[in-house]
N, C-alpha and C positions, 0 to 999 in steps of 0.2 A: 376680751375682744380687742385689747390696745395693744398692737404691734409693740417687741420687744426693743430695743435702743436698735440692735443689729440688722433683724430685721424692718425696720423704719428707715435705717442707711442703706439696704441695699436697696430696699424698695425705689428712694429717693434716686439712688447710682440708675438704674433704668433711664435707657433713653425713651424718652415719654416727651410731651408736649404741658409744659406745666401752665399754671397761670398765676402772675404775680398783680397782689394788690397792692399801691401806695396812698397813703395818706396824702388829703390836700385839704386845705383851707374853704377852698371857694363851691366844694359838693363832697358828695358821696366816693370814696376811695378810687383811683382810677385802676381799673381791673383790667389786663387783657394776656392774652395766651403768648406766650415766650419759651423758645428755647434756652435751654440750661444745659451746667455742666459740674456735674457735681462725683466726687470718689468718697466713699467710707470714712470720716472722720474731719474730714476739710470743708472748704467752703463753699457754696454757689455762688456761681461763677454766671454771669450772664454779659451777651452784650447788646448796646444800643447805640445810635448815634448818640457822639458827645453833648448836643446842644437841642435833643430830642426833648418834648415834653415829658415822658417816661424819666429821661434821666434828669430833668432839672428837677422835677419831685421829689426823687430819690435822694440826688444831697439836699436837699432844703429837709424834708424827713429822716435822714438818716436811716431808714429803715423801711421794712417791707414785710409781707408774708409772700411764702408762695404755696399754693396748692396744686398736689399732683394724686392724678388717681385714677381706678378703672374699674370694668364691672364684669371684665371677664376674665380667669372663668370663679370670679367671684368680686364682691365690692370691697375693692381697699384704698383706703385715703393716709397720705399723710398732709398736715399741714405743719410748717416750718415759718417762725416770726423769725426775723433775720435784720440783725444791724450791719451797714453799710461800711466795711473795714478799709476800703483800697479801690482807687479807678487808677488804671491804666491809660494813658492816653490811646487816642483812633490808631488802628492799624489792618495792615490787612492780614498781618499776624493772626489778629483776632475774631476776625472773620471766617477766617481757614478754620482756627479752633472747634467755631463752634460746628459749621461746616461739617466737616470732617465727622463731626458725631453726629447727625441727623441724613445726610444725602450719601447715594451709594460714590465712593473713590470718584470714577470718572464724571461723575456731576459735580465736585467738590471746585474746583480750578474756573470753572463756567461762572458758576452762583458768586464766588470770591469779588470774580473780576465783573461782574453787573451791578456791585455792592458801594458802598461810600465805606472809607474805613469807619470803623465802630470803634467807639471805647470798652474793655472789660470793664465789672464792675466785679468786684468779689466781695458776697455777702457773707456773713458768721452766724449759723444759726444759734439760737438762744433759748429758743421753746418750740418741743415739739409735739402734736396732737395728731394722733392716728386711728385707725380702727381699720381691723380686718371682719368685715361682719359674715365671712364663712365659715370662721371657726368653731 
């Protein structure tokens, strides 16, 4: 039922609505729904404002999971633990990016320019946990 390496990267490459968790001190991991951007064998890629809660966590943790998945037309999960390799500074470069992969072309330009520039953050996955339970 564990997705193959290939299949777990394509899956992962799907534009989907993931959710990343980070470690914190003061509670329970702060969980919330995030676009990504991720290709076969590289890293995810996400952005946030630079001086966002989400990203002070994140370098203070060094690292992350993100969970993506769906249940039609069957249940498949991966989960990806992920060390923090590289932020970018704010741009509206990266905006665009991510942009670009979630909204259709002529909405991309609109959402950019309503935005504060963002920082990338590019994480390296390390561990990954899957299941396709249609198989």
């Amino acid at each position: 039922m564990e997705l193959d390496e290939a299949a777990a990267q394509s899956f992962l490459a799907r534009t989907q609505i993931g959710t990343i968790a980070i470690e914190r001190k003061s509670g329970p991991p702060l969980a919330l729904p995030i676009w990504y951007d991720y290709a076969p064998g590289g890293d995810v890629r996400i952005v946030t404002p630079a001086e966002s809660f989400k990203a002070r966590l994140l370098r203070a943790a060094g690292r992350c999971s993100l969970v993506v998945d769906t249940v039609e037309p069957r249940i498949i999960f991966v989960s990806v633990e992920c060390e923090l390799v590289d932020e970018l500074p704010p741009s509206k470069d990266n905006n665009r990016l991510m942009a670009s992969r979630y909204l259709p072309p002529e909405a991309v330009e609109g959402f950019v320019e309503t935005m504060p520039a963002e920082a990338l953050f590019s994480l390296r996955p390390t561990r990954w946990r899957t299941a396709d339970l249609g198989q």
